[in-house]
C-alpha positions as CSV (number, residue, x, y, z in Angstrom):
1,X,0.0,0.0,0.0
2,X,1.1,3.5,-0.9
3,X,1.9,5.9,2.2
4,X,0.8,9.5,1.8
5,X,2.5,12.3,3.1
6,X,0.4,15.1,4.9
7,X,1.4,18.2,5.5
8,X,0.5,20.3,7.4
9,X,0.7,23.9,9.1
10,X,-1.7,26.6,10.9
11,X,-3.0,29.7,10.2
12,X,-4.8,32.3,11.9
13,X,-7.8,30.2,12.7
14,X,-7.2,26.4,12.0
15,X,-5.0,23.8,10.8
16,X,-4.5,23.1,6.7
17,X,-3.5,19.6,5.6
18,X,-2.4,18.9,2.2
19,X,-1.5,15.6,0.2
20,X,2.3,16.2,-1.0
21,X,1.7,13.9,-3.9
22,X,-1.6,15.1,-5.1
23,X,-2.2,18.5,-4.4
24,X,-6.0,19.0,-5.0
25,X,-6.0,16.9,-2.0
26,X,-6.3,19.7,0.8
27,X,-8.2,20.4,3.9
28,X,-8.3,22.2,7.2
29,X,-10.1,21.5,10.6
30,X,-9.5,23.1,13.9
31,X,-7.7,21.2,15.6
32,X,-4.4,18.7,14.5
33,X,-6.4,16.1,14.6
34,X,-9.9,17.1,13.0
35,X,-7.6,18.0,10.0
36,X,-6.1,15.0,9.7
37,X,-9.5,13.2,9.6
38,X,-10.8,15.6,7.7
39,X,-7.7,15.0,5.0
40,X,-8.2,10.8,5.4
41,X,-11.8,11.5,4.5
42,X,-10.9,14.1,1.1
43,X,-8.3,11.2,-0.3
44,X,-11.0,8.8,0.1
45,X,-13.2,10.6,-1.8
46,X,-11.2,11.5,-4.6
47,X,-8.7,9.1,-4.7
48,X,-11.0,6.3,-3.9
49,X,-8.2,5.3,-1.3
50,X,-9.5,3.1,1.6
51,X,-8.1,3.7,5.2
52,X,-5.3,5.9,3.8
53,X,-1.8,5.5,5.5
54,X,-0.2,8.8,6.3
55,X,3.0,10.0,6.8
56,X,2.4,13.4,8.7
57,X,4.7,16.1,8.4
58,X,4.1,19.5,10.6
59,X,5.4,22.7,9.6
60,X,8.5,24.3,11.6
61,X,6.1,26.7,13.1
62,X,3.9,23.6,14.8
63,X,7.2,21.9,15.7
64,X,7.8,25.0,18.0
65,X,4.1,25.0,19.6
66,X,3.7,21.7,20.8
């Protein structure tokens, strides 16, 4: 099976995820996780991907929050 990488980073207000290898695969949710559901839920959608598995990258900026 193919692993996915998600990345993602914050904004003002919530959290953006993106697919690395298909980039109309994007999302955002307010917290870390609601994003990354909300991203496993856009690739199974569009790219008809059951139970994605994810390799999640966050942004320098997150690295420093948590």
């Amino acid at each position: 099976m193919q692993v996915l990488t998600i990345e993602i980073e914050k904004d003002e207000d919530f959290f953006t995820a993106q697919c690395k290898e298909h980039s109309n695969c994007f999302t955002q949710g307010k917290t870390i996780e609601e994003a990354i559901h909300n991203i496993k839920e856009v690739i199974e959608l569009i790219l008809e991907i059951k139970k994605p598995k994810l390799n999640v990258i966050l942004k320098d900026e997150l690295m420093n929050t948590i």
